[in-house]
OpenMM code with the backbone's topology and positions (N, CA, C; nanometers):
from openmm import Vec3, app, unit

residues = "UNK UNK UNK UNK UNK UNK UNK UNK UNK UNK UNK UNK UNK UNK UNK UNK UNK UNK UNK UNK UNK UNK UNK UNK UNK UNK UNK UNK UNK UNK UNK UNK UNK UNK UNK UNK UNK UNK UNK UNK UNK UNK UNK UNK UNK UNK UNK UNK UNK UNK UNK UNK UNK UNK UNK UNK UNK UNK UNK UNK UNK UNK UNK UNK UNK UNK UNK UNK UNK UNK UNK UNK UNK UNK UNK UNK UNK UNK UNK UNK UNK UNK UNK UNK UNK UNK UNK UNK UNK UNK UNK UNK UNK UNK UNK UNK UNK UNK UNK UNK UNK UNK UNK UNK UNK UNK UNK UNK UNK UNK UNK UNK UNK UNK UNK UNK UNK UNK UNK UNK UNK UNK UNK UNK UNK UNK UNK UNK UNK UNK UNK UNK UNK UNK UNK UNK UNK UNK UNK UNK UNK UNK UNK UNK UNK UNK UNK UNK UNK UNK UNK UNK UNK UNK UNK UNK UNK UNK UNK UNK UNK UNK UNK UNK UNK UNK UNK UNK UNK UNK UNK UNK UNK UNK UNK UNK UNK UNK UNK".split()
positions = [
    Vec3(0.0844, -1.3126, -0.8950),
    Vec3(0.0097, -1.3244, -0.7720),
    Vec3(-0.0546, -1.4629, -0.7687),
    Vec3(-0.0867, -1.5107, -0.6290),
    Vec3(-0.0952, -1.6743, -0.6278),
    Vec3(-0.2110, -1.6260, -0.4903),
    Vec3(-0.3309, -1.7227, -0.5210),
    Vec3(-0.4012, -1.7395, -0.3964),
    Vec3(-0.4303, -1.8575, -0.3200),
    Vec3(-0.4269, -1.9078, -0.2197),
    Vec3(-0.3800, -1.9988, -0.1511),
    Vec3(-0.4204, -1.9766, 0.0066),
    Vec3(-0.5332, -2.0837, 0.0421),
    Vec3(-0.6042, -2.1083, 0.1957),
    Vec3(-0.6559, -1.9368, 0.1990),
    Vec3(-0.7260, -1.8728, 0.1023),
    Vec3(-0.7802, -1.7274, 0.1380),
    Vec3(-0.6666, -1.6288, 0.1329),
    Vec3(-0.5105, -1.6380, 0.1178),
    Vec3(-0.4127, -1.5417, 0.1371),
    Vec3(-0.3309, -1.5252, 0.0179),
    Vec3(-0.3795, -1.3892, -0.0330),
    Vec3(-0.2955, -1.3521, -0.1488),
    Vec3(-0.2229, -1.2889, -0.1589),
    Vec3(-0.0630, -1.3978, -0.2351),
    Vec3(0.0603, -1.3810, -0.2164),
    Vec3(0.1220, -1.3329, -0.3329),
    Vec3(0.1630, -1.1973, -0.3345),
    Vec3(0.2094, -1.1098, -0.4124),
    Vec3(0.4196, -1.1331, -0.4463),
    Vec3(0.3950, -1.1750, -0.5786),
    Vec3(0.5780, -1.2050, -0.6009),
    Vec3(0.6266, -1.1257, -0.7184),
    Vec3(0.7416, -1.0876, -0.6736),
    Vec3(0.8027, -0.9917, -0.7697),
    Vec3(0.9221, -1.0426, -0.7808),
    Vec3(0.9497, -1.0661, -0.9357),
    Vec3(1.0965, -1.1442, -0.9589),
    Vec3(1.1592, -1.0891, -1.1249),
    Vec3(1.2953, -1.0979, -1.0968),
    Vec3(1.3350, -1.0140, -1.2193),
    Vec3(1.2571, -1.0477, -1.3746),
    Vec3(1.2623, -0.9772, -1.4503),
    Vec3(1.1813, -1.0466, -1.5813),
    Vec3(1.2735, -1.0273, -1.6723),
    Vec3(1.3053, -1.0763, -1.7824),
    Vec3(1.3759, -1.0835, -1.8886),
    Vec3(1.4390, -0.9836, -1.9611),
    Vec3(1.3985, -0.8755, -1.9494),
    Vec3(1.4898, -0.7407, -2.0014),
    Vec3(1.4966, -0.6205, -1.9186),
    Vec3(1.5884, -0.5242, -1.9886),
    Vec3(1.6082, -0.4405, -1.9126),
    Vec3(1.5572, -0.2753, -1.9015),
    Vec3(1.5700, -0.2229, -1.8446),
    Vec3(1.4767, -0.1011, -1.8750),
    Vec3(1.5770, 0.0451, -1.9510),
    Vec3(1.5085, 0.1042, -2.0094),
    Vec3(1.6120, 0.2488, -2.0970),
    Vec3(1.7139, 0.2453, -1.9768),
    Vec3(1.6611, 0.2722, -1.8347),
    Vec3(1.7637, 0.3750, -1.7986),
    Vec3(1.8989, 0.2039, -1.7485),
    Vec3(1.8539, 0.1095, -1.7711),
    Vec3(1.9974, 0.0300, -1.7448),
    Vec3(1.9696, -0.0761, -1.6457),
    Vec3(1.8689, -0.0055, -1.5452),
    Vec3(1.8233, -0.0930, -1.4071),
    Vec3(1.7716, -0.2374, -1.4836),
    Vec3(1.7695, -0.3304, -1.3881),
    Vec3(1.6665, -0.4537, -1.4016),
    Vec3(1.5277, -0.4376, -1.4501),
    Vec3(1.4463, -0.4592, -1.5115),
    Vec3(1.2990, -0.4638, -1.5264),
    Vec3(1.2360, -0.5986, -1.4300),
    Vec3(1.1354, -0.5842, -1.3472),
    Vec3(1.0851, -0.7169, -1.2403),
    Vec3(0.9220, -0.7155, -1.3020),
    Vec3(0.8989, -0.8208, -1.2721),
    Vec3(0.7521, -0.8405, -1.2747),
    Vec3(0.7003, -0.8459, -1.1569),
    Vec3(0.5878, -0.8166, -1.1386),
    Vec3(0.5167, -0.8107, -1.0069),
    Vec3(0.3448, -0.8129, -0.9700),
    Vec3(0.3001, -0.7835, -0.9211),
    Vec3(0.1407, -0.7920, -0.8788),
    Vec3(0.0696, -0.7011, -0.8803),
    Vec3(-0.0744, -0.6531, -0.8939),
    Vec3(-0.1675, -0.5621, -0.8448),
    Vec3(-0.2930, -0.5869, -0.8638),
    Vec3(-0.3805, -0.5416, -0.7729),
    Vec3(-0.5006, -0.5552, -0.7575),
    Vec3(-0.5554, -0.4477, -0.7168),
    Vec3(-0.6712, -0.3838, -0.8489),
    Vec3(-0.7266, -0.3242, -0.8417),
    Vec3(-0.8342, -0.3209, -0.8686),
    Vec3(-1.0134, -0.2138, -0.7870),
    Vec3(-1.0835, -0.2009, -0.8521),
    Vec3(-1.1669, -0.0919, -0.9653),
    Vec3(-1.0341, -0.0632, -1.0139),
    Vec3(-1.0583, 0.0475, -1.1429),
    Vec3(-1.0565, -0.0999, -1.2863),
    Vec3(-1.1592, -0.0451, -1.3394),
    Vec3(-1.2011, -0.1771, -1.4707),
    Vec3(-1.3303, -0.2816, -1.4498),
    Vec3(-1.3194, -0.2474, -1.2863),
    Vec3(-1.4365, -0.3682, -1.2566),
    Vec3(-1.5495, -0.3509, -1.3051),
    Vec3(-1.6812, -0.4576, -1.3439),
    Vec3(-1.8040, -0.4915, -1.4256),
    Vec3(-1.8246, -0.3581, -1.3347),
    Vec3(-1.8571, -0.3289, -1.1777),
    Vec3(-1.9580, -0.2727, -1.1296),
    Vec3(-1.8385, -0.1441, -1.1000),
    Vec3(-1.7577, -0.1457, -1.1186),
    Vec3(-1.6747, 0.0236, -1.1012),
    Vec3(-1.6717, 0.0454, -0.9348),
    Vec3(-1.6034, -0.0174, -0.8786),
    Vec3(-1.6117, -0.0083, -0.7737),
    Vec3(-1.5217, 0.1456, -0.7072),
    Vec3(-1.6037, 0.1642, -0.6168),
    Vec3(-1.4775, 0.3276, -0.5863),
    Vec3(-1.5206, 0.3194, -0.4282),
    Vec3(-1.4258, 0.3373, -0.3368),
    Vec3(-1.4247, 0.3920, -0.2129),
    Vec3(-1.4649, 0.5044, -0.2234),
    Vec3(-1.5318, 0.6014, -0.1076),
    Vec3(-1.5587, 0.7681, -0.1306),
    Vec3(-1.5810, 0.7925, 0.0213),
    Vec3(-1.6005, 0.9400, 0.0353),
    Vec3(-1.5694, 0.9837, 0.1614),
    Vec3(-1.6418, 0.9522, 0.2266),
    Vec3(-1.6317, 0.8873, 0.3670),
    Vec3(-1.7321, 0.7887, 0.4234),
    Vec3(-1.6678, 0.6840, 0.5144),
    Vec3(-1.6020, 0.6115, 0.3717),
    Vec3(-1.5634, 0.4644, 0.3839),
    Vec3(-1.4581, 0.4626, 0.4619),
    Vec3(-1.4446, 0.3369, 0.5218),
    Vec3(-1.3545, 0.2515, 0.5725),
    Vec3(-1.2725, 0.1957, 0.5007),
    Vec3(-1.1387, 0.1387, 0.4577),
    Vec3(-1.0649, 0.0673, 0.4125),
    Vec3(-0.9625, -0.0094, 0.5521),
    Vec3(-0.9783, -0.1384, 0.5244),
    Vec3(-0.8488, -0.1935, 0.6223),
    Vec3(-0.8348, -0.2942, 0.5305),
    Vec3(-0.7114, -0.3706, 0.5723),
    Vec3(-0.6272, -0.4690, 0.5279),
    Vec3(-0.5375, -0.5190, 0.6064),
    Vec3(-0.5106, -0.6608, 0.6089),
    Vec3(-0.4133, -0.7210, 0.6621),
    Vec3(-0.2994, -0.7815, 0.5801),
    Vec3(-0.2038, -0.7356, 0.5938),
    Vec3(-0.1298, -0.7612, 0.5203),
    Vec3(0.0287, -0.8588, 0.6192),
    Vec3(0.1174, -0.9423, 0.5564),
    Vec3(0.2278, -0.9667, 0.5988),
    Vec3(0.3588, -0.8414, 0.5488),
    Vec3(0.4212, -0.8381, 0.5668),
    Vec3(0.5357, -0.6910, 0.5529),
    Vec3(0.6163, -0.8043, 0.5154),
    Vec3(0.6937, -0.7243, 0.3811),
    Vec3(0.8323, -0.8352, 0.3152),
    Vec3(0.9520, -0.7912, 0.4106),
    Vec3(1.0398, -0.8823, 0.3469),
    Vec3(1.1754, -0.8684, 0.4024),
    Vec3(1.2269, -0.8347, 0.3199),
    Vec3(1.2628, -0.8307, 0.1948),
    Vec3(1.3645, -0.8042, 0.0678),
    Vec3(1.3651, -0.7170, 0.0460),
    Vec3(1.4857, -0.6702, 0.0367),
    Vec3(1.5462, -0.4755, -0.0254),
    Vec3(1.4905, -0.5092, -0.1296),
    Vec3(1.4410, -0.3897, -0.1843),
    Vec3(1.3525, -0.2938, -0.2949),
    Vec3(1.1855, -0.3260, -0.2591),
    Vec3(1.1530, -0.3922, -0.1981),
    Vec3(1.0110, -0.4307, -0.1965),
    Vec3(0.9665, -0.2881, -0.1784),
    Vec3(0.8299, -0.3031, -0.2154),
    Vec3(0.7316, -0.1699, -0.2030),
    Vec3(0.5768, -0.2020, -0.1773),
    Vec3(0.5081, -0.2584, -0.1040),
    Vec3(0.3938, -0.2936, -0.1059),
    Vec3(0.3435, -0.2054, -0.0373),
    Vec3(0.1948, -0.1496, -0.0673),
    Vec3(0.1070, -0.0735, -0.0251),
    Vec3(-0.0557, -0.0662, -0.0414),
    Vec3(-0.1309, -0.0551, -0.0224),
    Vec3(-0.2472, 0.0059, -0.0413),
    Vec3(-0.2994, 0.1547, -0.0473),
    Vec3(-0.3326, 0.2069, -0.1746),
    Vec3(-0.3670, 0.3174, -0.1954),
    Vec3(-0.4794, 0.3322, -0.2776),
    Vec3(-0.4957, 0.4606, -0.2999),
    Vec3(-0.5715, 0.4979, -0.3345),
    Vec3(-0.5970, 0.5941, -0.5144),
    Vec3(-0.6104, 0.5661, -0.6031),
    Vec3(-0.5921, 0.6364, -0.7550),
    Vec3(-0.7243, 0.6891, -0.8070),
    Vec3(-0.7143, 0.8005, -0.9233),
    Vec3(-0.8273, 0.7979, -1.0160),
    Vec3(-0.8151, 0.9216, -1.0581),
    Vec3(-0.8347, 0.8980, -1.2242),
    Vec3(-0.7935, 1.0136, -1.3425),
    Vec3(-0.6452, 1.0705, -1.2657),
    Vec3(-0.5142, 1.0125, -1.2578),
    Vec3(-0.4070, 1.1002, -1.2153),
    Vec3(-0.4192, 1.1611, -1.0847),
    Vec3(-0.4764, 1.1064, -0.9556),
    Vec3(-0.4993, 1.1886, -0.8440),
    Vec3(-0.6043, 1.1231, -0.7607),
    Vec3(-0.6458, 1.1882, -0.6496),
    Vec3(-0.7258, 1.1565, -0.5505),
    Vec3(-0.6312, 1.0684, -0.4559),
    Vec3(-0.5043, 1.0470, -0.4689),
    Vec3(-0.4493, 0.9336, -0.4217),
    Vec3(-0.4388, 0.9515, -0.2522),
    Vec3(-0.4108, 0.8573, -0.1534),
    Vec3(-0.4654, 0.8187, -0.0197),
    Vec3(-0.3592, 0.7524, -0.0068),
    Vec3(-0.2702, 0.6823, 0.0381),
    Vec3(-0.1615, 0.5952, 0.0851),
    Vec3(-0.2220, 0.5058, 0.2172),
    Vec3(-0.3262, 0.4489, 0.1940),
    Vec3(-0.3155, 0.3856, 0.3592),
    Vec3(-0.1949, 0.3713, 0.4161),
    Vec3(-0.1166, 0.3340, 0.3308),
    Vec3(0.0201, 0.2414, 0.3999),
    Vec3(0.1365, 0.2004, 0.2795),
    Vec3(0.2566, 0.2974, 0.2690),
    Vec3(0.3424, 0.2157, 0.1595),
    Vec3(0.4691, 0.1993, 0.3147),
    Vec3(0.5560, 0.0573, 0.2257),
    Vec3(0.6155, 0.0493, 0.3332),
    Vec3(0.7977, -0.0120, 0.2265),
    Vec3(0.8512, 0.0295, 0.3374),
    Vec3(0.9598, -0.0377, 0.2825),
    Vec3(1.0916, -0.0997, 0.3677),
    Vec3(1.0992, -0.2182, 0.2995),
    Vec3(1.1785, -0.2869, 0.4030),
    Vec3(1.3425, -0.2121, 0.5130),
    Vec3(1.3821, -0.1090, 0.4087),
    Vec3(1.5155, -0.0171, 0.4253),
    Vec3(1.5010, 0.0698, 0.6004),
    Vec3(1.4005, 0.0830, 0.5959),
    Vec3(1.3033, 0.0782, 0.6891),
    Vec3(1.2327, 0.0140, 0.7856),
    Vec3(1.2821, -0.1074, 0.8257),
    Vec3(1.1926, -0.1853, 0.8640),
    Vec3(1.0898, -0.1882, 0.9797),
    Vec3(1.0800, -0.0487, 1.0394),
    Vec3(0.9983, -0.0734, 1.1604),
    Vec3(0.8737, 0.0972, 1.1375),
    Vec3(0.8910, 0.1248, 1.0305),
    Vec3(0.7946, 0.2407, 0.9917),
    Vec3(0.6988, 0.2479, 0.8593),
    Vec3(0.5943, 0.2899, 0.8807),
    Vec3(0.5044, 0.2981, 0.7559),
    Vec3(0.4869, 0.4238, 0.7553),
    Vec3(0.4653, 0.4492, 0.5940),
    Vec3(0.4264, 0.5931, 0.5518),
    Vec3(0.2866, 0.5879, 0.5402),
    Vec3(0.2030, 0.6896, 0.6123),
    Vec3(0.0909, 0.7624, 0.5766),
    Vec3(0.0588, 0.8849, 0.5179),
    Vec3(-0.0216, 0.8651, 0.3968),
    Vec3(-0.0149, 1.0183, 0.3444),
    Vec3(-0.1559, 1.0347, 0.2672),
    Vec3(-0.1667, 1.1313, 0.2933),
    Vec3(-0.3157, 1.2731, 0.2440),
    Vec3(-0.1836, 1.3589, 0.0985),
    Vec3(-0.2206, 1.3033, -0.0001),
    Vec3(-0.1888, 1.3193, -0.1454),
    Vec3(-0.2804, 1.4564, -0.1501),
    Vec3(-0.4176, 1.4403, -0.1382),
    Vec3(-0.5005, 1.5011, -0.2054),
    Vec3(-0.5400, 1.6654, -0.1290),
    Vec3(-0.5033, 1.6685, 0.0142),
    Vec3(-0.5162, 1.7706, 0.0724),
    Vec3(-0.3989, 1.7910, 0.1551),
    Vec3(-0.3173, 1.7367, 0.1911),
    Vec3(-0.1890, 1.7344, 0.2663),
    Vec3(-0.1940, 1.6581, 0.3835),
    Vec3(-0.1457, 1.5648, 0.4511),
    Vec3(-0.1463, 1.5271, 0.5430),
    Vec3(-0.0275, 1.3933, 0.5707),
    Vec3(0.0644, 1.3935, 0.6466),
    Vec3(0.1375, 1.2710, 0.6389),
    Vec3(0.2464, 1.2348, 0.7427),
    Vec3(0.2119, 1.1437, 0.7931),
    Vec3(0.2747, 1.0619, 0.8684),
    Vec3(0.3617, 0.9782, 0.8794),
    Vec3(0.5022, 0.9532, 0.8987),
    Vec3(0.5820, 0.8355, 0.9129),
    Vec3(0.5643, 0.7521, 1.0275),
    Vec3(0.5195, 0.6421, 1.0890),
    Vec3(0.4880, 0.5615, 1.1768),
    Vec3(0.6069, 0.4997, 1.2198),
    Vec3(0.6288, 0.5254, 1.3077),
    Vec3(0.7142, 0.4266, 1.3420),
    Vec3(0.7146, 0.3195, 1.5056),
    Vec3(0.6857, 0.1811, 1.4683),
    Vec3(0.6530, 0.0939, 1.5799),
    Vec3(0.6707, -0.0501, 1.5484),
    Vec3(0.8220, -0.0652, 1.6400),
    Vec3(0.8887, -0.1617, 1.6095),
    Vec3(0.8047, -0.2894, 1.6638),
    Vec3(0.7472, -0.3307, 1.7544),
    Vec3(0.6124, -0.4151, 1.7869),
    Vec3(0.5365, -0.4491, 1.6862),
    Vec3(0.4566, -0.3582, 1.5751),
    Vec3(0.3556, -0.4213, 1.5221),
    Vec3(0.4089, -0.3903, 1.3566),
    Vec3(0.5176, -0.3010, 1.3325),
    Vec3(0.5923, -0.3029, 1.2184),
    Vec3(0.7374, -0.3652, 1.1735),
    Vec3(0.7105, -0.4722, 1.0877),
    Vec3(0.8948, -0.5137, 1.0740),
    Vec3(0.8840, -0.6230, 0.9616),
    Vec3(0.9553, -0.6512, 0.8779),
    Vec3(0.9691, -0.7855, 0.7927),
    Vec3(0.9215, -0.8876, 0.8808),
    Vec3(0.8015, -0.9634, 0.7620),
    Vec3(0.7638, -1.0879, 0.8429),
    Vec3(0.6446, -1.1224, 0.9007),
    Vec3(0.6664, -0.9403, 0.9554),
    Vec3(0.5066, -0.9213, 1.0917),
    Vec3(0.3813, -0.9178, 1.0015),
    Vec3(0.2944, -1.0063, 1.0163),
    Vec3(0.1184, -0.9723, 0.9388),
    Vec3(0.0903, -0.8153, 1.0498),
    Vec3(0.0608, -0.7565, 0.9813),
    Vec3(-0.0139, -0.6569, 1.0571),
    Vec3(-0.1553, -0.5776, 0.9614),
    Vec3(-0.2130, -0.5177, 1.0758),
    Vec3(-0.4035, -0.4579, 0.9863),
    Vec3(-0.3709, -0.3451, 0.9766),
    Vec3(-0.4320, -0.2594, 0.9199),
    Vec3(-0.3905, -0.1490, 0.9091),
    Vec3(-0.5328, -0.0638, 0.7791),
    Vec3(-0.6094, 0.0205, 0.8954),
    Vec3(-0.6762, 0.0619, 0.8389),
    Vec3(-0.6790, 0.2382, 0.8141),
    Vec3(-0.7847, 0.2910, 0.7143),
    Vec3(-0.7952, 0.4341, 0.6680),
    Vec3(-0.9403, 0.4351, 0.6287),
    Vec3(-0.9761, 0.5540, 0.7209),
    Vec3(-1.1216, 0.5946, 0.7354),
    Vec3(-1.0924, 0.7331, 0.6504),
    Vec3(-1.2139, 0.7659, 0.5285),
    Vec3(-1.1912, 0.8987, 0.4443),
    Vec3(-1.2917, 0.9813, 0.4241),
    Vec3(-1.2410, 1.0377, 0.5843),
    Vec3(-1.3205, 1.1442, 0.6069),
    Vec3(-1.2943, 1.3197, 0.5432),
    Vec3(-1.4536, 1.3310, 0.5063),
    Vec3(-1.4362, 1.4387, 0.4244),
    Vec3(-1.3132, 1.5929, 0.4798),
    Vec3(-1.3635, 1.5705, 0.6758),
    Vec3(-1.2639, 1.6435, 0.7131),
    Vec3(-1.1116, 1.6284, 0.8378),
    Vec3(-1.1054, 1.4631, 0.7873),
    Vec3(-0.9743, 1.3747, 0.8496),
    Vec3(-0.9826, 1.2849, 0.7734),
    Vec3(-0.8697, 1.2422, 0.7553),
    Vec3(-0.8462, 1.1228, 0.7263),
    Vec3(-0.7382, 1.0546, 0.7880),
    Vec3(-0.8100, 0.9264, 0.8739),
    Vec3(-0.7426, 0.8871, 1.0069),
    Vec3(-0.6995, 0.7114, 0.9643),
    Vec3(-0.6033, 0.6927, 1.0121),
    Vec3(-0.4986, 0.5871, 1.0195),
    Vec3(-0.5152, 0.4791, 1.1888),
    Vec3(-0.5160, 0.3391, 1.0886),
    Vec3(-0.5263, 0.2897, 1.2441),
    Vec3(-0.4648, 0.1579, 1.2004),
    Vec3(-0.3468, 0.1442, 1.3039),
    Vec3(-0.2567, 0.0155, 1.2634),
    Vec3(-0.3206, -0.0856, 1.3751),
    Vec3(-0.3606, -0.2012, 1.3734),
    Vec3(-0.3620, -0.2880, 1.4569),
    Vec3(-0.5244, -0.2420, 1.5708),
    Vec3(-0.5947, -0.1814, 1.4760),
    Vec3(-0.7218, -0.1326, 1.5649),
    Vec3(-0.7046, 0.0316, 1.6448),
    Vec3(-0.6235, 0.0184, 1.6631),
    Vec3(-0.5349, 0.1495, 1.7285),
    Vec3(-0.5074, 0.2843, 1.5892),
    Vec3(-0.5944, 0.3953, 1.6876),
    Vec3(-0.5638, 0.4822, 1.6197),
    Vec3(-0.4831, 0.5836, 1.5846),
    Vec3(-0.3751, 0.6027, 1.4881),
    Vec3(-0.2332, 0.5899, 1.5161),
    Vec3(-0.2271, 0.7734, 1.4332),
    Vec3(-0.3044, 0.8513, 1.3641),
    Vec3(-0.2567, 0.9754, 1.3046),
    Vec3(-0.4050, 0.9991, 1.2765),
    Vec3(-0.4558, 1.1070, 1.2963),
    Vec3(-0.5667, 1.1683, 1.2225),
    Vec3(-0.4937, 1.3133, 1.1494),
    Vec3(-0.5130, 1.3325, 1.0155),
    Vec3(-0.4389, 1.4276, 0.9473),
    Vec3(-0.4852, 1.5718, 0.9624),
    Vec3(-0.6817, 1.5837, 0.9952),
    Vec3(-0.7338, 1.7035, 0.9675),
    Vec3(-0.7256, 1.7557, 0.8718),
    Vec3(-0.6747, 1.7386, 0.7392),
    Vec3(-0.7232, 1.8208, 0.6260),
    Vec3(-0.8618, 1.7136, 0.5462),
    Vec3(-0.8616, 1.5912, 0.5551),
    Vec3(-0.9446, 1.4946, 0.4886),
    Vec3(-0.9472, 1.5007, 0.3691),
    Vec3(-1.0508, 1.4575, 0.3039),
    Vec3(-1.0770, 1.4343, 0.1251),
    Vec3(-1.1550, 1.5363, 0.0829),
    Vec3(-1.2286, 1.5902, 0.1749),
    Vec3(-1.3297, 1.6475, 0.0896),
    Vec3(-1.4964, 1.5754, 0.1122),
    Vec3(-1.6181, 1.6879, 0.0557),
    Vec3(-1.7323, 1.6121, 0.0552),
    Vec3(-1.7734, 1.4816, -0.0760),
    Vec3(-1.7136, 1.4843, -0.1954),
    Vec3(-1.7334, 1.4031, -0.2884),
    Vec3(-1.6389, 1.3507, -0.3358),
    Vec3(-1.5260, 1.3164, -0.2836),
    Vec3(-1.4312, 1.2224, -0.3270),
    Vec3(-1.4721, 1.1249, -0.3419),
    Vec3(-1.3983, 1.0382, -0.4574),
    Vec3(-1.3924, 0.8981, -0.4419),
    Vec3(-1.2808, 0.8586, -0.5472),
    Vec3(-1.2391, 0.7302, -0.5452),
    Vec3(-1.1308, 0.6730, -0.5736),
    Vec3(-1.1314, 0.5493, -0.5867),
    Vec3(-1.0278, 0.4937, -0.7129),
    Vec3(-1.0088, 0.3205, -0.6759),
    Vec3(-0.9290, 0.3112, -0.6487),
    Vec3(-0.9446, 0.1518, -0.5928),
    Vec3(-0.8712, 0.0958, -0.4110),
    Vec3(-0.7313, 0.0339, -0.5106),
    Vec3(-0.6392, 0.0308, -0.4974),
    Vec3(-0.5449, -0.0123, -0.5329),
    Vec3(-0.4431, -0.0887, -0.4161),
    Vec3(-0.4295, -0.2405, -0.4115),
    Vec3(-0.3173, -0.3109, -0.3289),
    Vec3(-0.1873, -0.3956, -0.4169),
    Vec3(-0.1041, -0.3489, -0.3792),
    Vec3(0.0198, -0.3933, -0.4706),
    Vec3(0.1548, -0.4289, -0.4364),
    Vec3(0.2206, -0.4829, -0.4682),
    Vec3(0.3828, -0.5069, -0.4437),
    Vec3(0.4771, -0.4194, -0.5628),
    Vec3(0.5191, -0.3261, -0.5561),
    Vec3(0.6196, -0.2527, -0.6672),
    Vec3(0.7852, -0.2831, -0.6108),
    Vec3(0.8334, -0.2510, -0.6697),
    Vec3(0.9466, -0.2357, -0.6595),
    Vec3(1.0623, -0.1560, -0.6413),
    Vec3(1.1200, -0.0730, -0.5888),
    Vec3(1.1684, 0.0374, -0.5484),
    Vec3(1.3001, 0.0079, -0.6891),
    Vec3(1.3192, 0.1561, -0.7286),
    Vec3(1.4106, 0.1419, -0.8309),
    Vec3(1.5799, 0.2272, -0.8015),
    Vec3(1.5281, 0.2708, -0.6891),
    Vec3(1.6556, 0.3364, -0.5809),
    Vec3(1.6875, 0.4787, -0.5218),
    Vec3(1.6032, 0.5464, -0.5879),
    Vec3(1.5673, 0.7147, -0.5907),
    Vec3(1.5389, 0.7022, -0.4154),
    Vec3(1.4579, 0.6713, -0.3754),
    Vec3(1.4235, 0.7601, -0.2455),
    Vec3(1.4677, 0.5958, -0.1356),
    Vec3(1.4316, 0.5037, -0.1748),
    Vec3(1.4568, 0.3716, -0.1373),
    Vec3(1.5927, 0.2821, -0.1895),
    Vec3(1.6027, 0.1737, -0.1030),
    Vec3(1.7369, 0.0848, -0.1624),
    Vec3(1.6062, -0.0041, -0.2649),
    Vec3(1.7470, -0.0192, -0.3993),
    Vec3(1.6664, -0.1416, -0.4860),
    Vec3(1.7019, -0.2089, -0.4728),
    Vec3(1.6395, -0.3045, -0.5054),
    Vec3(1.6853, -0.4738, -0.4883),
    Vec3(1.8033, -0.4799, -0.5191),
    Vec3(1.9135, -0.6322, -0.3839),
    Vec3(2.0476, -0.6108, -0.3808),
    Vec3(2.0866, -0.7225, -0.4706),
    Vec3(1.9636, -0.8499, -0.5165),
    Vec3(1.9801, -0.9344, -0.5705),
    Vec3(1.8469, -0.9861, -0.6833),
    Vec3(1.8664, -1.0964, -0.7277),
    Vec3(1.7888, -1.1568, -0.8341),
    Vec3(1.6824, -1.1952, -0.7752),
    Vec3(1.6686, -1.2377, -0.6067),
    Vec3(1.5953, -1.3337, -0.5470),
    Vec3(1.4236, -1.2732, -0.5534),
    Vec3(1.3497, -1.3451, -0.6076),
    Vec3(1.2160, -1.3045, -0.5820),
    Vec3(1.1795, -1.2589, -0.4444),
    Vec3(1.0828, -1.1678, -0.4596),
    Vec3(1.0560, -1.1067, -0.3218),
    Vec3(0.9065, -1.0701, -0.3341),
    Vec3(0.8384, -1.1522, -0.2019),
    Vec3(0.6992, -1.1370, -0.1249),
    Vec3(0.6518, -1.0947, -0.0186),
    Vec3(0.5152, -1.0632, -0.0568),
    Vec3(0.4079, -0.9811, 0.0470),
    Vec3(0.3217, -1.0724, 0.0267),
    Vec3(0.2203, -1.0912, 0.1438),
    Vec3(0.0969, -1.1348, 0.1107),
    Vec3(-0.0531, -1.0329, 0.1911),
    Vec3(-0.1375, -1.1211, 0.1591),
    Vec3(-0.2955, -1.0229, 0.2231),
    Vec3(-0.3575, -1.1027, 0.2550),
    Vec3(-0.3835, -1.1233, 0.3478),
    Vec3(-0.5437, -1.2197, 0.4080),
    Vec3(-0.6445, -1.1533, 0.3617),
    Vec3(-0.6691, -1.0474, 0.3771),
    Vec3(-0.8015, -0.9676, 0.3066),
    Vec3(-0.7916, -0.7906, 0.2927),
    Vec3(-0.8536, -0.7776, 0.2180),
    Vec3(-0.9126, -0.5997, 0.1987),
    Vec3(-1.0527, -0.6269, 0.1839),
    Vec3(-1.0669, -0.4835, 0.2815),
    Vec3(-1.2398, -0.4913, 0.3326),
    Vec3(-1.2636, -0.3492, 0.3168),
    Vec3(-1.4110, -0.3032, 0.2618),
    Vec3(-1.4678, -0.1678, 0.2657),
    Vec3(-1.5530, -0.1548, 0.3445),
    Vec3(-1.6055, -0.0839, 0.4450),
    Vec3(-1.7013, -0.0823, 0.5360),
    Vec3(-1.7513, 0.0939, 0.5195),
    Vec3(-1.9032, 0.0410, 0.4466),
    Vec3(-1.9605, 0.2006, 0.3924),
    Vec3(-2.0587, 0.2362, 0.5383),
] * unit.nanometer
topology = app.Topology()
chain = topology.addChain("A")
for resn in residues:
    res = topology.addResidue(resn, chain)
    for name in ("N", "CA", "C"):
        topology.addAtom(name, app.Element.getBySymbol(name[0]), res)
């Protein structure tokens, strides 16, 4: 990961060996605040948005979610290029989930915002300010979780994997919590 004029640019490129099952092994990015001095955790309440650019390269996987002890997880947004005009939304923790699809503000290339409010009894999705799925099951009264933003790599199970060697990027202008 590389930061540059405020926008951090997430690269994933093959790495030197290979994995048990045969595939490529890649290196790649993440940013999280599980480890931090002050333990930072989103909880039911909060706001999360982000602006992010959407890759172009088969296997990319970038998202913002949500982790902690094995669970609590939140998907603001995983996306994948195979796909290029839909984002997944999903309620991990109580059920709830959405495939988006909007070729306008979703596609390789496009910066788009994309926020998740985690409410104890919704948890609602809003691409571009616009409020795009409220789930109705929510988190719960005492959830909380760390914020996790990342570039992975799709290894081919549910997604196409990468068709080549070529490094492949996402970037973020920012992630913001609003308690």
């Amino acid at each position: 990961m590389s930061l540059a004029n405020g926008v951090a640019t997430f690269t994933a490129q093959p790495s030197s060996h290979t994995l048990e099952n045969g595939k490529q092994a890649w290196t790649t990015g993440l940013l999280t605040t599980e480890g931090t001095q002050q333990g930072f955790k989103v909880k039911t309440g909060d706001y999360a948005e982000t602006r992010v650019q959407l890759p172009g390269g088969t296997g990319a996987w970038p998202a913002l979610w949500t982790w902690q002890n094995g669970g609590n997880e939140i998907d603001s947004f995983e996306y994948h290029p195979d796909n290029p005009n839909l984002l997944e939304l999903t309620n991990h923790v109580n059920g709830g989930q959405k495939y988006l699809t909007d070729a306008n503000a979703v596609k390789p290339g496009q910066w788009v915002t994309i926020g998740t409010y985690y409410g104890a009894n919704s948890v609602d999705w809003y691409v571009n300010g616009v409020k795009v799925f409220s789930d109705n099951t929510g988190v719960g009264a005492n959830w909380s979780a760390y914020l996790i933003l990342n570039l992975s790599i799709s290894a081919g199970q549910y997604h196409s994997a990468p068709t080549s060697s070529t490094p492949i990027t996402t970037a973020a202008d920012y992630v913001r919590v609003y308690r």
